[in-house]
C-alpha positions, -999 to +999 in steps of 0.1 A: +000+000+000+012+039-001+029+047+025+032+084+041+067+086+021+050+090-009+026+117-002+019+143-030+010+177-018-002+208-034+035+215-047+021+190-079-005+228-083-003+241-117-023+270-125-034+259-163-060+241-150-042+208-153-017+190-135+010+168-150+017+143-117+046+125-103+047+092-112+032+073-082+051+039-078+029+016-100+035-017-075+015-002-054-016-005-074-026-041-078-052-032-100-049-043-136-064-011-156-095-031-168-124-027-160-125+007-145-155+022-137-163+058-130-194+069-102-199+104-108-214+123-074-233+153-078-237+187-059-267+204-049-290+215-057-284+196-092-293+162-101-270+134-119-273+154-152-248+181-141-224+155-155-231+154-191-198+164-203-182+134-185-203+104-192-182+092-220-151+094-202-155+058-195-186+051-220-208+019-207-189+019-171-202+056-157-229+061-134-244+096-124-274+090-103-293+113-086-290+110-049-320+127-030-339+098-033-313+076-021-323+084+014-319+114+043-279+111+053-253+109+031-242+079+042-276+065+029-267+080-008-230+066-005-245+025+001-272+032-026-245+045-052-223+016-048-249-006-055-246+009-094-204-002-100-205-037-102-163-042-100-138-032-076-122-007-094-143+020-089-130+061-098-154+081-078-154+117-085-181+143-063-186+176-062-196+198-033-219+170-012-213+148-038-175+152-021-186+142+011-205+113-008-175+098-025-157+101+013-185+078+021-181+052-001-144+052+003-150+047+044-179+021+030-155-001+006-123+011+004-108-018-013-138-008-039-121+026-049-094+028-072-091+064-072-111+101-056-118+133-073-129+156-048-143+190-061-153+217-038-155+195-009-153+202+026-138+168+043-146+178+076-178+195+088-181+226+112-216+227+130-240+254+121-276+247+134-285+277+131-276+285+093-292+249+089-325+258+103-325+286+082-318+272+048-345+244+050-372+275+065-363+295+034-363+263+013-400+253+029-413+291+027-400+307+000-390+284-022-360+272-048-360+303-069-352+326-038-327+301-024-314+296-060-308+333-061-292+337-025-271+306-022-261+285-055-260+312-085-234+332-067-214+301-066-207+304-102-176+323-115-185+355-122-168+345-158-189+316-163-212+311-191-247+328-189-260+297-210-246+271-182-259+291-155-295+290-173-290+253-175-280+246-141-313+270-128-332+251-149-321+216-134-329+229-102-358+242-108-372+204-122-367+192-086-389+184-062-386+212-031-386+181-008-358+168-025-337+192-024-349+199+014-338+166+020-303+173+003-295+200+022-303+188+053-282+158+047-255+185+035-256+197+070-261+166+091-236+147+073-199+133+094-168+149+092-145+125+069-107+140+076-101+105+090-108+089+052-088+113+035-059+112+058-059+075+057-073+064+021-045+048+002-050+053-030-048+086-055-070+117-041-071+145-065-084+177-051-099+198-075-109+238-069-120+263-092-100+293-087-128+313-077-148+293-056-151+302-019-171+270-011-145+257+003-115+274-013-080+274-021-069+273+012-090+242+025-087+225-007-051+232-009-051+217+036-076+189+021-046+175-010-017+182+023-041+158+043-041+124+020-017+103+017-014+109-021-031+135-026-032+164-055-040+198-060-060+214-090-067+247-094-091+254-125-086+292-134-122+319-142-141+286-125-164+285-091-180+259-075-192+239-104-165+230-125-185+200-138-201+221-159-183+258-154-147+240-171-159+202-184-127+203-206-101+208-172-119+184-159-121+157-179-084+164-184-081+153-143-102+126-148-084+112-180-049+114-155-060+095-128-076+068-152-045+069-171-026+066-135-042+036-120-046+015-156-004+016-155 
């Protein structure tokens, strides 16, 4: 397995969007290369189609399921979504709770996970009952427009497309309130996960839009210091939503680590 020797940190940044890695040493995977799969994780308040521009990374082995009706905790949406790989060699790449999904699954199977992509992801959780209160009474009295408008479209670089912000309202706005009630209240209740990053074995790559403030450079950059292999990204003019803000930087990270554990 890795040891703590070969840790990666956020010196492998490069600010193109894309990072070429260190070679990690490739005994240490005992993973053939076939039959990857790729479990794509998404962030509220979207739905599985936020990943369109990365289903065919791995075409007939990707899942992107929607995860509010998976259950009420995250750790519910984390034994549901493993249900959908049906091999051990699992990449799974969240974003934002979707993050703090994949840390789930790891802490569910690691011997499952080939690989993390964690994007806009806070590992651990810091307590805020009252914010949570708040969020699900504005969800429950005024709505997904308002909190769209208050919370989730500032998220967005302000250089990001007007056409994929429209797109992301819109699959919003096809969700059921209670759904994405339930979301955020599993957002809030979910468990802090520094333990799986810090002791996952395999590849983490840590992936931050340069603008994003949810978590940030500095967390994300404390997150890639924190596993054992872990790497930075930083996608320039991007926010929370690199998914669908920068698909190409992304699927670039993506296309790396499958590249990295098929060796």
């Amino acid at each position: 397995m890795f040891g703590r020797q070969m840790k990666l940190s956020a010196s492998c940044l490069h600010k193109t969007g894309w990072v070429p890695l260190r070679r990690l040493l490739r005994a240490s995977l005992s993973m053939s290369g076939k039959n990857l799969e790729l479990l794509l994780l998404h962030a509220l308040p979207l739905d599985g189609s936020m990943w369109a521009n990365q289903l065919d990374l791995l075409p007939r082995a990707t899942y992107a399921p929607t995860l509010y009706g998976f259950g009420d905790r995250v750790e519910d949406w984390a034994a549901e979504a493993l249900k959908l790989p049906r091999g051990n060699q699992v990449i799974v790449v969240g974003c934002s709770v979707g993050g703090s999904c994949a840390l789930e699954v790891a802490a569910l199977a690691p011997e499952r996970v080939a690989g993390l992509v964690l994007i806009g992801t806070k590992a651990a959780r810091r307590l805020d009952p009252a914010f949570h209160a708040m969020a699900v009474q504005t969800l429950r009295k005024q709505g997904l427009e308002v909190a769209w408008r208050e919370w989730w479209e500032p998220a967005f670089s302000t250089t990001a497309s007007p056409a994929i912000i429209a797109e992301a309202e819109r699959i919003l706005m096809r969700q059921p309130l209670d759904d994405v009630t339930r979301g955020v209240q599993a957002f809030h209740t979910r468990q802090s996960r520094d333990d799986v990053l810090s002791t996952f074995p395999g590849p983490v790559h840590v992936v931050t839009g340069a603008d994003d403030v949810l978590p940030g450079l500095a967390t994300s950059s404390k997150q890639a210091d924190l596993a054992q292999n872990g790497c930075l990204h930083v996608v320039p003019e991007c926010g929370h939503y690199v998914p669908m803000e920068r698909p190409e930087a992304l699927n670039s990270i993506i296309r790396q680590l499958i590249d990295q554990i098929a060796m």
